[in-house]
C-alpha positions as CSV (number, residue, x, y, z in Angstrom):
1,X,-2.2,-19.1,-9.1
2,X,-2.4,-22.1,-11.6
3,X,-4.5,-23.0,-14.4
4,X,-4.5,-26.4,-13.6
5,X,-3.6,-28.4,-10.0
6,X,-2.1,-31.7,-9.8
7,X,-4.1,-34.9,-7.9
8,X,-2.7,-34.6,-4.4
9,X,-3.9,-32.6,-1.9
10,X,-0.5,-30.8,-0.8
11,X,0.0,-29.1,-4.4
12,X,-3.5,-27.1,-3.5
13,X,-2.0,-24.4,-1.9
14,X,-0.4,-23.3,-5.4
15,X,-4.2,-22.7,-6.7
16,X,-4.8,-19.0,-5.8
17,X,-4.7,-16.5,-9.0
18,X,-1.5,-14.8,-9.5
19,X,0.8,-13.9,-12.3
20,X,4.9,-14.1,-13.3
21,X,6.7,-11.8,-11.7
22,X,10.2,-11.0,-12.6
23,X,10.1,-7.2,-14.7
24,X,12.4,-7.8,-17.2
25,X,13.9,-5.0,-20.0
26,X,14.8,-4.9,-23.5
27,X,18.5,-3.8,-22.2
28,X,18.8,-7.0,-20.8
29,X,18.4,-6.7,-17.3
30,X,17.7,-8.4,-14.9
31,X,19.1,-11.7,-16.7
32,X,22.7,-10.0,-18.0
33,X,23.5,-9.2,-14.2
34,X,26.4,-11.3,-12.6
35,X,27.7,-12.5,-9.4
36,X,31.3,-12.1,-10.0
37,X,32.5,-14.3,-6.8
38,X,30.5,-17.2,-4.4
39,X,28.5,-20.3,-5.5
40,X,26.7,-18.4,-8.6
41,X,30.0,-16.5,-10.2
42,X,29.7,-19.5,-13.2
43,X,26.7,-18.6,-14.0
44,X,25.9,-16.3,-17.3
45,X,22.8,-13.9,-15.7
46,X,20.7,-13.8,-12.9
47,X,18.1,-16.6,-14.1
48,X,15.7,-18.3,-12.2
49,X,16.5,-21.4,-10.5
50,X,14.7,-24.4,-10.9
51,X,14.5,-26.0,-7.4
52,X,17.2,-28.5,-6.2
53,X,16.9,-29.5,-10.2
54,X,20.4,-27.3,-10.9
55,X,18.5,-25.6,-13.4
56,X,18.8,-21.6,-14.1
57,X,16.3,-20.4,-17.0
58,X,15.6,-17.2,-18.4
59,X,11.7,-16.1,-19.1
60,X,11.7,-14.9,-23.0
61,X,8.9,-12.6,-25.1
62,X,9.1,-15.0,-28.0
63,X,8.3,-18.4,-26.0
64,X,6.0,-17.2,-22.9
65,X,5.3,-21.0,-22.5
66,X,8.7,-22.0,-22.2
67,X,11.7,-22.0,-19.7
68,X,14.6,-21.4,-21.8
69,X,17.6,-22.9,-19.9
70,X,20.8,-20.9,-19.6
71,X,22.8,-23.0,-16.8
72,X,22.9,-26.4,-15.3
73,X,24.9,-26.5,-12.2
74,X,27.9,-28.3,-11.7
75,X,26.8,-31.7,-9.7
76,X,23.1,-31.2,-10.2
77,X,20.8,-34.2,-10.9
78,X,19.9,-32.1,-14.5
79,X,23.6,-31.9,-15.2
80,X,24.1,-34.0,-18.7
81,X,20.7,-34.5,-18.9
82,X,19.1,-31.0,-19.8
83,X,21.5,-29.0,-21.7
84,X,22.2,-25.1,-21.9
85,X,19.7,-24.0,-24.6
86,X,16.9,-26.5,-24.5
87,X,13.6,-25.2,-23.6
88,X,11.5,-26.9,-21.5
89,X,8.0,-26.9,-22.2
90,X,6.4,-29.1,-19.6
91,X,6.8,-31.1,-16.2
92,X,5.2,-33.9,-14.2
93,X,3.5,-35.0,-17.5
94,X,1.7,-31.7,-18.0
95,X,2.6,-29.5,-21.1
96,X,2.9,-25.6,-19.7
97,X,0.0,-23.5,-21.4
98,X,-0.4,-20.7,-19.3
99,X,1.9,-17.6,-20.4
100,X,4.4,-15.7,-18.3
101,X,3.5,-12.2,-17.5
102,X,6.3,-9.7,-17.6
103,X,6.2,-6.3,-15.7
104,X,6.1,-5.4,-11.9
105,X,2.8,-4.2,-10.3
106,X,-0.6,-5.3,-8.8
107,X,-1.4,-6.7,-11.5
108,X,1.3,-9.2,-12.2
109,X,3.0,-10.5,-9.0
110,X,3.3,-14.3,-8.5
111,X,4.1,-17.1,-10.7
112,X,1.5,-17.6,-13.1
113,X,2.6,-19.7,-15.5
114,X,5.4,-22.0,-16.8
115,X,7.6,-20.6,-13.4
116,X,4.4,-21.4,-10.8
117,X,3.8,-24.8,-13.0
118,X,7.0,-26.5,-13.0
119,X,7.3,-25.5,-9.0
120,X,3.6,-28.0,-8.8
121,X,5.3,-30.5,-10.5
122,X,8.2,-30.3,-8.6
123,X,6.5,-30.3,-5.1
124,X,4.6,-33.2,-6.1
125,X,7.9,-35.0,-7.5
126,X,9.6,-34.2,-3.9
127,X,7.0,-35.7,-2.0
128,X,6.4,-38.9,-4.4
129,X,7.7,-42.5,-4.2
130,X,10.1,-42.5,-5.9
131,X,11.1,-38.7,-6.1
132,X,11.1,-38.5,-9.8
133,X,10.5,-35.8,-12.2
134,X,9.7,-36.0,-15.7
135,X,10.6,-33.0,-17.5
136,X,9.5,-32.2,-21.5
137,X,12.5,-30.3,-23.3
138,X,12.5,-29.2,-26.6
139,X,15.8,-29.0,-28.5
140,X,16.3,-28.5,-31.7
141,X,13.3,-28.4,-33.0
142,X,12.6,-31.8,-31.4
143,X,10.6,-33.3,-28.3
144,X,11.7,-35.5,-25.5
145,X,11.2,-36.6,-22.0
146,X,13.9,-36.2,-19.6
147,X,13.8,-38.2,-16.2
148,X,15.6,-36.2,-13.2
149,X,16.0,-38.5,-10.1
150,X,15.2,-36.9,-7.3
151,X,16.3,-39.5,-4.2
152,X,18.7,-37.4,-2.6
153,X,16.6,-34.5,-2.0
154,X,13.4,-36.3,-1.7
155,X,10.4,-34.9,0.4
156,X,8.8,-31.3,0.8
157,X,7.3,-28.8,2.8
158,X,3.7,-29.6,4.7
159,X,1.2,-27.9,4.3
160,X,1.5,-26.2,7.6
161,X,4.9,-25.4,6.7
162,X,7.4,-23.9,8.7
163,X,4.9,-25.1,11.5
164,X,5.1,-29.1,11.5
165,X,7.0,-29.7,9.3
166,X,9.6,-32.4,8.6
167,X,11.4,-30.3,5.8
168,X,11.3,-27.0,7.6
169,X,13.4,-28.9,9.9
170,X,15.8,-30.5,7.8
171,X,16.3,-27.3,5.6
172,X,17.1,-25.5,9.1
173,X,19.2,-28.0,10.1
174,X,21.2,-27.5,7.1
175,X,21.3,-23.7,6.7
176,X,22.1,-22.9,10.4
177,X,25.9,-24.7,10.4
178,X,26.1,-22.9,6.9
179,X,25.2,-19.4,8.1
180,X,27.9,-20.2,10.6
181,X,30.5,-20.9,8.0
182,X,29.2,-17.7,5.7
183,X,30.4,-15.2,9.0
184,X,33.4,-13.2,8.8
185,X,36.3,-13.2,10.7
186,X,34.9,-9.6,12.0
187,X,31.4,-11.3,13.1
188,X,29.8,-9.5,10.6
189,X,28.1,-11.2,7.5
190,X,28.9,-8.2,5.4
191,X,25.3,-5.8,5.1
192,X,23.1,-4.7,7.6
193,X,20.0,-6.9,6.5
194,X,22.4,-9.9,6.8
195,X,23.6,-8.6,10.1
196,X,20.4,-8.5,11.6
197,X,18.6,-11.6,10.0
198,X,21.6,-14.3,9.8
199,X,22.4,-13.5,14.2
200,X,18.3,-13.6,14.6
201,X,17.8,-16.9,12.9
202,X,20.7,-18.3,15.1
203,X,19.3,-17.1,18.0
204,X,15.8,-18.0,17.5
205,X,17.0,-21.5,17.1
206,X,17.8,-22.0,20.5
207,X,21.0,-24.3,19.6
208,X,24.1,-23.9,22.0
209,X,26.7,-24.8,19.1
210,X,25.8,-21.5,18.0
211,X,26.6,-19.0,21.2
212,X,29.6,-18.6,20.1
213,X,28.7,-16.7,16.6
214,X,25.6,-15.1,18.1
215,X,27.7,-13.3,20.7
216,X,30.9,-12.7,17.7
217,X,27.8,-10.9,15.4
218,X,26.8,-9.2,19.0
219,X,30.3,-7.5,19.7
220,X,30.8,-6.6,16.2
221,X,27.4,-4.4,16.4
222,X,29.2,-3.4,19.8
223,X,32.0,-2.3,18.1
224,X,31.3,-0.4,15.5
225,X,28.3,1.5,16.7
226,X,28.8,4.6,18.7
227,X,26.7,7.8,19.8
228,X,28.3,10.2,17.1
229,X,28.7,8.6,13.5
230,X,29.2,10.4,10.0
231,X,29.4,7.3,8.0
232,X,27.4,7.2,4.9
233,X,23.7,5.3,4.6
234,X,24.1,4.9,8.1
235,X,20.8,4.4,9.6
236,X,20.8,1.1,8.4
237,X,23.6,-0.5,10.0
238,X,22.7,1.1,13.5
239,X,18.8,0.0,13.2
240,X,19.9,-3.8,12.8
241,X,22.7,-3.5,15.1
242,X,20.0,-2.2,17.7
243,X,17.6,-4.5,16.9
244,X,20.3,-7.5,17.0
245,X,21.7,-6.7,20.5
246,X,18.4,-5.7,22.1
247,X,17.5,-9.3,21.2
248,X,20.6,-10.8,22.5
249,X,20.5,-8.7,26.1
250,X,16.7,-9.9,26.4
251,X,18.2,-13.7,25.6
252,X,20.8,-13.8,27.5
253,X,20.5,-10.8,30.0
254,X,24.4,-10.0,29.2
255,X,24.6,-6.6,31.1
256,X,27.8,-5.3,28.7
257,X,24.8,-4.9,25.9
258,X,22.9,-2.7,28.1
259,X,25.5,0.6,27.5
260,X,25.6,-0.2,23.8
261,X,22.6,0.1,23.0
262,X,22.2,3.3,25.3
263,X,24.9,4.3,22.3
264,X,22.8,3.2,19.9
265,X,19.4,4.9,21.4
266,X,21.6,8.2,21.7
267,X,22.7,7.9,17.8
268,X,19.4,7.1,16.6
269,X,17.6,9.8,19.0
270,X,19.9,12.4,17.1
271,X,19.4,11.2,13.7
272,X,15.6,10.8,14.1
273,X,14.0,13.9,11.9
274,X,12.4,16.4,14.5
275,X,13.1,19.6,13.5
276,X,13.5,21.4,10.0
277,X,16.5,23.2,11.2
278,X,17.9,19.1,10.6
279,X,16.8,19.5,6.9
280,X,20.1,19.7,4.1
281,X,19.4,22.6,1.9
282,X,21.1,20.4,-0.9
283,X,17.8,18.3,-0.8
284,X,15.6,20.6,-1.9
285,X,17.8,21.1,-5.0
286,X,18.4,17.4,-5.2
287,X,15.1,15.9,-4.7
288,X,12.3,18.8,-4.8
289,X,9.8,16.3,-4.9
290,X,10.7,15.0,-1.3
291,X,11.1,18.1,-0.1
292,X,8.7,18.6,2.8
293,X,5.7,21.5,1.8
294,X,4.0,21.6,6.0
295,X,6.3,22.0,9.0
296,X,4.8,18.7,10.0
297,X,5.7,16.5,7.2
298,X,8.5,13.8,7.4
299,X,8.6,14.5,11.5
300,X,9.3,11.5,13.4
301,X,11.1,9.7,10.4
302,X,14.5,8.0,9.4
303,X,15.9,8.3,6.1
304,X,19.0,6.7,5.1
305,X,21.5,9.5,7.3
306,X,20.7,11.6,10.0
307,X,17.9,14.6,9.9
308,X,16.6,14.8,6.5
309,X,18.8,14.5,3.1
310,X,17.8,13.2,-0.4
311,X,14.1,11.6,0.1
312,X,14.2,12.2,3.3
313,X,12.8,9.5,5.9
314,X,11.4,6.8,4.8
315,X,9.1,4.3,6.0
316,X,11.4,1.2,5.5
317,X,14.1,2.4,8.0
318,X,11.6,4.4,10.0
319,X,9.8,1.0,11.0
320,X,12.8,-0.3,11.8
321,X,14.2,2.5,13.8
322,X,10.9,2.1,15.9
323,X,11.6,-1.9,16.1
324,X,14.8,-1.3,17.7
325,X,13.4,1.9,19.9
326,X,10.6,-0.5,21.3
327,X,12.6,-3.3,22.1
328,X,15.5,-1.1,23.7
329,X,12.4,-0.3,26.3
330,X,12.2,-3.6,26.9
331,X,15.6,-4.1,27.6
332,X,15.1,-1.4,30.6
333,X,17.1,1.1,28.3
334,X,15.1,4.3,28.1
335,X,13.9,6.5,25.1
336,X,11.4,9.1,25.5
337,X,8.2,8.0,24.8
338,X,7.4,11.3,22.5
339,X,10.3,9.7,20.1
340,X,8.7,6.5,19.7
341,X,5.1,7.9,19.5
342,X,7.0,10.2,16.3
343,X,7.5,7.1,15.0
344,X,4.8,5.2,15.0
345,X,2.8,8.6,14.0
346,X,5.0,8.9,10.8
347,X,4.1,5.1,9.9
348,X,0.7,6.0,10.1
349,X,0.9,9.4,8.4
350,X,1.6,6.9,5.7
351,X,-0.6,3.9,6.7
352,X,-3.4,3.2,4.2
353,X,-7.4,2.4,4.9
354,X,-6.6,-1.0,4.4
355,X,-3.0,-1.2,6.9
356,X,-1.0,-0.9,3.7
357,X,2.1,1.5,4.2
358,X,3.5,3.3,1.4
359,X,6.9,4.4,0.8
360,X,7.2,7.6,3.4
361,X,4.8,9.5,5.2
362,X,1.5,10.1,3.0
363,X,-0.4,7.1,1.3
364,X,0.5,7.8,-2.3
365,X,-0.3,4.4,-3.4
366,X,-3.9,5.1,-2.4
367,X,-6.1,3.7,0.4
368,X,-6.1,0.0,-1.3
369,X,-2.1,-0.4,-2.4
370,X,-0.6,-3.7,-1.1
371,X,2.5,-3.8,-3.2
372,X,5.9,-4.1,-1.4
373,X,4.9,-5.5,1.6
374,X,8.5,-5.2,3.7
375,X,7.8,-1.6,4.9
376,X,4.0,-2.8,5.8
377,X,5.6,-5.3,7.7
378,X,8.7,-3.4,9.4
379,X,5.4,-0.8,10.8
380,X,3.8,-4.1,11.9
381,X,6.9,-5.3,14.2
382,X,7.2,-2.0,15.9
383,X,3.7,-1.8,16.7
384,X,3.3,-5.1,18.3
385,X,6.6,-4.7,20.7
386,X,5.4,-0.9,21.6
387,X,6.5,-1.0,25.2
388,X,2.9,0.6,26.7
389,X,-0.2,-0.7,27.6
390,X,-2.3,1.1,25.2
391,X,-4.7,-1.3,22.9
392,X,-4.0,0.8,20.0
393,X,-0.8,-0.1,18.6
394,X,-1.7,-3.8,19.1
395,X,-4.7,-2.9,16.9
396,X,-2.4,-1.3,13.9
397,X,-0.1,-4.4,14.2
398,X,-2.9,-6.4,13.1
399,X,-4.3,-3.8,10.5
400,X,-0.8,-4.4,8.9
401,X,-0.7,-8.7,9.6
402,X,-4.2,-8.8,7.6
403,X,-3.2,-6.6,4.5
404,X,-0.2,-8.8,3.9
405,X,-2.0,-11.8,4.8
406,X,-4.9,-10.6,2.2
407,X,-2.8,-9.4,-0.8
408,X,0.7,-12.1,-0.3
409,X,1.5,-12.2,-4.3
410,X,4.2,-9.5,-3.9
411,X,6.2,-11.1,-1.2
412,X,9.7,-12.1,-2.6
413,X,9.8,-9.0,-4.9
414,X,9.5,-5.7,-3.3
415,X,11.2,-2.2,-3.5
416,X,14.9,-1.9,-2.2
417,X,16.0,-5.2,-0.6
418,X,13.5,-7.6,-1.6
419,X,15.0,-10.0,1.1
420,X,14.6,-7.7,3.4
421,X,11.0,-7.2,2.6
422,X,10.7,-11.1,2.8
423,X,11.8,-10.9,6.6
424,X,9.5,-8.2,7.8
425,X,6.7,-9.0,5.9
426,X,6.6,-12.8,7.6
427,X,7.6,-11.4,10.9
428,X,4.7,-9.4,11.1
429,X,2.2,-11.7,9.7
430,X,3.4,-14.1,11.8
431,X,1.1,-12.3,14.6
432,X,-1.5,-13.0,13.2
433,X,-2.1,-17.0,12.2
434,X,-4.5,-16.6,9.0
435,X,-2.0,-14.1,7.6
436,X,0.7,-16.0,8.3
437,X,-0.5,-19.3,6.9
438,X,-2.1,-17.1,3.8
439,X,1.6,-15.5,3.0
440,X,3.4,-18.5,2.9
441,X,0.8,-21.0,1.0
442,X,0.7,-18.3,-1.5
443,X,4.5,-18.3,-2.2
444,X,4.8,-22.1,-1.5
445,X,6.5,-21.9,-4.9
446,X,9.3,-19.3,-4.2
447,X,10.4,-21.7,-1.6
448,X,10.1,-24.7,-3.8
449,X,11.8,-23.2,-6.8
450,X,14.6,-21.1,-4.2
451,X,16.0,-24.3,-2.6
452,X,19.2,-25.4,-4.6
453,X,20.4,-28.8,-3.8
454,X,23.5,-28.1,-1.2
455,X,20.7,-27.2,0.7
456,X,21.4,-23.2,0.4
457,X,18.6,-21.1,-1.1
458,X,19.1,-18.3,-4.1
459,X,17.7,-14.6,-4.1
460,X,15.4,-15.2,-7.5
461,X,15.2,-12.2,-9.8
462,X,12.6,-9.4,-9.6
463,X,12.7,-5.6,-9.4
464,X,15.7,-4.7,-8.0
465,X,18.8,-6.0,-7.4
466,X,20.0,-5.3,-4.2
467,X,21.7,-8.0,-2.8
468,X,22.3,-9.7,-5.7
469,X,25.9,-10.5,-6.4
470,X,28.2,-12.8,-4.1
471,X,26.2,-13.3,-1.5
472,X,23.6,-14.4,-3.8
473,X,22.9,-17.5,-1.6
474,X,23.6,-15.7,2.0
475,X,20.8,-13.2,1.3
476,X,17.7,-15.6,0.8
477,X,19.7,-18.1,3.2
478,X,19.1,-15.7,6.0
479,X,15.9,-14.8,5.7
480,X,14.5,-18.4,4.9
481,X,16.5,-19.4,8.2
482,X,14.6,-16.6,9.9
483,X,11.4,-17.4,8.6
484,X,11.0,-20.9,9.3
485,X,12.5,-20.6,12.6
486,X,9.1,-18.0,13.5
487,X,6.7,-20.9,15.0
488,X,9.3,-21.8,17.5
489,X,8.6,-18.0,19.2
490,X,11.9,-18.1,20.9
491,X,12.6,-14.5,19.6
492,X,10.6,-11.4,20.7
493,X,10.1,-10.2,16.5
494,X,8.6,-13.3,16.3
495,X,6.0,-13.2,19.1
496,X,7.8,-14.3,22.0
497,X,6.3,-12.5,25.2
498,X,8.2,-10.3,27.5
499,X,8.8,-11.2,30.7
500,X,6.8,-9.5,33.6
């Protein structure tokens, strides 16, 4: 991913080719969006952030070499040091050479360049003694060195990381009490994707002190999930609710879960697309594209609502769907085999040569597409819980582990919710070890460069926005919690086996 490495042996994982990956417009976005309320409402744009430095920089056409810093965060060690404006041009002693790479594809995912090199020289600053970082800004017209001290937040990830790992620890030990804080007085956290991934992470953690909030985020899923339900973008909220209390029941064996989630099964049996009496004539007006040209396409799938409406199902929901089917089965809650099976033959309807799964049910990206690894990773989750002893769906789990594992550059910026895509893509890689450890020593840097220094972590800019406001900090928070709580395998997403 770097032109250059630096001496120590930890800062090798940041050496595989890749390029900068933030797809940025002449309008201004994504930089002139705002987060008008939580931690980030002060700051002017959505910017990258620099690591626990306090730093927020904006990538610019003119100077490809150079950060251009837009923000320095109240009570950060850059704060009166570095100053809105100044560019920096090099860190850890090492002038950045290699240019950014706007645009979103294949071809350009990663952090090549002066984003990937100042995340070497601050994972090798971390882990020095003493943590100090040297920092070259330019302002003015002039040059100078800035030293940012770096005690406070001193040490970094192994290279095993989240598996043995000191930091992995600490940073858990930190963002678990804060998820705790972040929940509502409803025992939501405010989305679905933050419904499903902040309970999971508590719950994977083992930790008594936080029974009490599992169980709050458990009855709110209870309560607002029923067998009939007109809301809007619905499938969503009732796919992580089933996948959050199936979890739960198989934890703790409470036996009030068992007839919500037979509510849940019953909702998501009737909004699974079977028939095309389900279709919405409006669609076909709306979006003639999605609209399905042989009685067999789009059978099996979720879209956002019930039956089939606007792009109809989609893989992204779909895997989901089938996540919370197979684990419902586990629980002893019945669904119809033939249901599931729909499922899982959708995914693979749009399951490339390679594993890859495109966006709905035919592989438009082509047999050897890898971007956008989330829905890839939703398929892979449902296929290794299927509830039957059939070889098969073990086999396609692993098909979509070792594409992910393969082609890991596009990780923190896929289509949608690119959090979202985050979670799943780890969960799923995480059955297979060599995917796992290739996914997260490839984006080392997003987790170096995410970390702010309360400890929380910051959804870093990319495609789309989703999720990108106020909870700024409570989307990656979640999923970071999630995914360095997988090697304990004390949730069933995560590998933990069922009991006979």
């Amino acid at each position: 991913m770097l032109v250059r490495a630096l001496a120590s042996v930890a800062f090798a994982t940041f050496a595989a080719p890749g390029m900068a990956q933030v797809h940025y417009h002449a309008d201004g976005r994504p930089w002139s969006q705002r987060a008008q309320a939580g931690p980030d409402a002060a700051v002017p744009g959505w910017y990258y952030n620099l690591g626990v430095t306090g730093l927020r920089v904006e990538l610019v056409a003119d100077a490809p070499t150079h950060l251009v810093v837009r923000h320095v965060l109240e009570d950060s060690v850059a704060r009166g040091r570095i100053e809105v404006g100044d560019h920096v041009v090099g860190a850890g002693g090492i002038e950045f050479q290699t240019p950014h790479q706007n645009g979103y594809g294949e071809k350009v995912f990663g952090a090549r360049g002066p984003i990937g090199d100042f995340a070497t020289a601050l994972d090798a600053a971390l882990q020095a003694k003493p943590a100090k970082l040297e920092v070259a800004v330019q302002r003015a017209g002039e040059r100078r060195t800035v030293t940012l001290d770096l005690r406070d937040h001193a040490g970094g990830f192994a290279a095993t990381f989240p598996d043995d790992c000191k930091k992995s620890d600490r940073v858990l030990a930190k963002l678990l009490p804060w998820l705790v804080e972040q929940q509502r007085d409803d025992g939501s956290w405010g989305s679905p994707p933050h419904d499903a991934f902040a309970p999971l992470a508590l719950l994977a953690s083992g930790d008594a002190r936080w029974r009490k909030a599992i169980e709050k985020n458990a009855r709110f899923h209870a309560r607002t999930t029923k067998a009939k339900d007109h809301d809007g973008l619905i499938n969503w909220r009732y796919t992580a609710a089933g996948i959050v209390l199936a979890e739960y029941h198989l934890a703790t064996r409470a036996e009030w879960v068992k007839p919500e989630l037979a509510e849940i099964r019953d909702f998501l049996l009737h909004s699974q697309y079977m028939d095309p009496a389900q279709r919405n004539p409006k669609a076909q007006q709306s979006h003639p594209d999605s609209w399905p040209k042989r009685p067999e396409d789009a059978i099996g799938g979720f879209g956002h609502n019930p039956g089939f409406e606007g792009y109809g199902p989609i893989a992204m929901v779909t895997g989901q769907a089938a996540v919370a089917f197979a684990l419902m089965q586990h629980c002893g809650v019945d669904v119809p085999r033939e249901r599931l099976d729909a499922a899982y033959a959708f995914l693979a309807r749009g399951t490339g040569a390679n594993g890859y799964v495109w966006y709905g049910d035919d592989v438009g990206g082509g047999p050897k597409a890898w971007a956008d690894p989330g829905r890839t990773g939703a398929s892979g989750v449902a296929h290794w819980l299927a509830p039957y002893d059939d070889e098969r769906y073990r086999t396609m789990a692993l098909r979509h582990a070792r594409v992910i594992g393969e082609h890991p550059q596009s990780f923190p910026d896929t289509h949608g919710c690119p959090t979202m895509g985050m979670a799943w893509a780890a969960m799923a890689a995480h059955t297979d070890p060599a995917a796992f450890r290739s996914l997260l020593t490839e984006n080392r840097w997003w987790f170096v460069l995410a970390e702010c220094a309360d400890g929380t972590f910051y959804y870093q800019p990319n495609r789309d926005n989703a999720g990108y406001g106020e909870d700024s900090r409570l989307s990656a928070s979640a999923v970071v919690a999630l995914v360095l709580s997988l090697p304990r395998r004390s949730l069933h997403v995560a590998g933990k086996p069922f009991a006979k």
